[in-house]
C-alpha positions as CSV (number, residue, x, y, z in Angstrom):
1,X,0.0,0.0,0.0
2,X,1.0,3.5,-0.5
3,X,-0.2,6.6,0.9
4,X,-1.0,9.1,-2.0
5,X,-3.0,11.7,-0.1
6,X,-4.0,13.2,3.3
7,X,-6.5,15.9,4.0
8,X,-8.6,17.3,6.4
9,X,-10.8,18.0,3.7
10,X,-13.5,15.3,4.2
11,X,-15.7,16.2,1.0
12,X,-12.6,16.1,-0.8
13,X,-11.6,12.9,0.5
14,X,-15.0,11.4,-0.2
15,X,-14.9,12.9,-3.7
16,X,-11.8,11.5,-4.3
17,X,-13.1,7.9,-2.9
18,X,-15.4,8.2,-5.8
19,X,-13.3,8.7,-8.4
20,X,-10.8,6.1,-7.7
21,X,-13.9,3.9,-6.7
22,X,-15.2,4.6,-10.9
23,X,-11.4,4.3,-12.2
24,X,-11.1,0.8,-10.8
25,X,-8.4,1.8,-8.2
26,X,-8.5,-0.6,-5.5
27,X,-8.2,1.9,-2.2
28,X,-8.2,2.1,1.6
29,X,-9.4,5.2,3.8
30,X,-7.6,5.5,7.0
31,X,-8.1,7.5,9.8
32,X,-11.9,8.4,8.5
33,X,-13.8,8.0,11.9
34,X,-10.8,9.0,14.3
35,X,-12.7,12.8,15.4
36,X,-15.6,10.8,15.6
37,X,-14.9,8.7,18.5
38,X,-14.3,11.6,20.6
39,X,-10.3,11.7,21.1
40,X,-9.1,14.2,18.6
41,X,-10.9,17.5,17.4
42,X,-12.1,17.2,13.7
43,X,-9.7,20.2,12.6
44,X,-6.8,18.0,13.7
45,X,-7.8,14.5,12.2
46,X,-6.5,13.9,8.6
47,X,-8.0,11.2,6.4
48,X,-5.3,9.3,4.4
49,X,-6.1,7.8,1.2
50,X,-3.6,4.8,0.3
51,X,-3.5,2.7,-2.8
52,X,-3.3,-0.9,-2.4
53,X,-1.5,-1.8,-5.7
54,X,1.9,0.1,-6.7
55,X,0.8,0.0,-10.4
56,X,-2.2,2.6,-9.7
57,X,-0.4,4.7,-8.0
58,X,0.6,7.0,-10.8
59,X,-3.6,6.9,-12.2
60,X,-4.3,7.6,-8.6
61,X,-2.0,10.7,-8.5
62,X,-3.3,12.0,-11.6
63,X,-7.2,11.5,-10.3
64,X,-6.0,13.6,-7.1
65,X,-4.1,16.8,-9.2
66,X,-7.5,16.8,-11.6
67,X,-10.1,16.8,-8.7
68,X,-7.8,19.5,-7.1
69,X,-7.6,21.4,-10.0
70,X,-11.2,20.9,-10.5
71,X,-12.0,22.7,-6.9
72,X,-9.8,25.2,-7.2
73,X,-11.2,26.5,-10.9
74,X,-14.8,26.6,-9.0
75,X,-13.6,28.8,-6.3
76,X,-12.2,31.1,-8.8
């Protein structure tokens, strides 16, 4: 597995799930329900978004730059 993103951005993250979901990109969320439990504040809890197989990681990369450049053209 290898981490290619962390944010405290959970829409992001869950956008991001999507799109690697609809690309085929076998994926793991970590750290998604840590503020919920209580222990740490939701500002401080990052979700990390790893990808199981080394051969997506570049496609997974690429899905990550597009959805960011996709958020930052609509805040324009």
């Amino acid at each position: 597995m290898i981490k290619v993103y962390a944010s405290h951005d959970r829409f992001f993250v869950e956008s991001l799930r999507a799109n690697l979901r609809d690309a085929g990109i076998e994926h793991l969320i970590k750290d998604e329900s840590s503020s919920s439990l209580g222990e740490v504040p939701p500002i401080v809890s990052q979700q990390h978004v790893w990808v199981i197989n080394a051969a997506d990681v570049e496609d997974a990369k690429s899905l990550v730059a597009e959805l960011e450049s996709r958020v930052n053209h609509s805040r324009e």
